[in-house]
N, C-alpha and C positions, 0 to 999 in steps of 0.2 A: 427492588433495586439494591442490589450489595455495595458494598461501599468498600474502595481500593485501600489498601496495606497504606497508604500516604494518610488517606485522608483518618482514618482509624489510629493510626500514630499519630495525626495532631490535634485530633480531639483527645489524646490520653495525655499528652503532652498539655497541652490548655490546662487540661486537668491538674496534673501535676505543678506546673507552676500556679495552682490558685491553691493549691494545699497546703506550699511553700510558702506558701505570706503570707496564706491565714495562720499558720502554727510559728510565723512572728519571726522565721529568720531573716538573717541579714542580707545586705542583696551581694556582697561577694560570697554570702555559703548559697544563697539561690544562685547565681550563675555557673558555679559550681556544679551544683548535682544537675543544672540546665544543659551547660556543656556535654557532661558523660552521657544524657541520655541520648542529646543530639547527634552526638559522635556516632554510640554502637546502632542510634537507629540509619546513619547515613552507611556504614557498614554493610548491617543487611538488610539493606533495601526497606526501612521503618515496618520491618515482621520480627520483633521482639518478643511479643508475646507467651512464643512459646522455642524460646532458646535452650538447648541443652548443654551441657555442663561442658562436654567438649566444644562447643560453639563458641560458649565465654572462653575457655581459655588457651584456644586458638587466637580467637581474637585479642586477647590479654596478651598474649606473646609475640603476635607482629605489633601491637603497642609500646614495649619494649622495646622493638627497635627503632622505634620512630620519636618516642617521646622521653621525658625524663623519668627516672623512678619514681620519682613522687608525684610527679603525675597519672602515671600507671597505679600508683597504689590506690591514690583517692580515685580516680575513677573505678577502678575494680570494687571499690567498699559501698562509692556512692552508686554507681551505677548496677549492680547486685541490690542491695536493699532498695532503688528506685525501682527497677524494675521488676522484682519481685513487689512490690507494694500496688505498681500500675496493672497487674497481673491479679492482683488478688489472692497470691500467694501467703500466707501461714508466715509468722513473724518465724518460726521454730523454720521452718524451709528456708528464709533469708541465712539464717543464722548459719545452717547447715553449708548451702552456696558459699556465702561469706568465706568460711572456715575451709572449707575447702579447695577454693580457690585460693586463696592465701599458703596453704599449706604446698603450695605446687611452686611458690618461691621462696627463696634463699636469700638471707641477708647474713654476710660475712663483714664482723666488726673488725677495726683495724686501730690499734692505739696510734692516736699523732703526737711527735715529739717537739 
């Protein structure tokens, strides 16, 4: 008996929140990285597992226009090293996603007077 994309995303999720309190963070940086992954799994349908690069940042840019930048950013940072970590992904692979996805936006400073 196979077990549905739902149900396999919240046993990864279970997961992920008991990794989160065991390595001691606080509970707004656990709701946090809980948030983002909730988010992109309600997205695509909790089949995260295996997202590709254009997927995140499809996704990342209708985030953009829905939410604030700093929202968008932490979720893009936590949600990339989350789900590369749920995945079983290569810390160097995180790093790479990370870097890459970041590099696809633009931040223009502005002196205030």
């Amino acid at each position: 008996m196979s077990t549905s994309p739902e149900e396999t995303f919240d046993r990864n999720y279970a997961r992920h929140l008991q990794h989160l309190t065991l390595k001691g963070l606080q509970p707004k940086s656990i709701e946090a990285y809980s948030r983002a992954i909730r988010r992109i799994g309600e997205r695509f349908d909790h089949q995260i597992d295996a997202l590709s690069e254009q997927q995140l940042l499809d996704y990342f840019t209708e985030l953009v226009a829905s939410h604030s930048w700093s929202s968008v950013k932490l979720d893009s940072i936590l949600t990339t090293t989350r789900y590369t970590h749920l995945t079983d992904q290569t810390k160097q692979h995180a790093l790479e996603r990370i870097n890459r996805l970041m590099d696809g936006f633009s931040i223009t400073w502005v002196q205030v007077k």
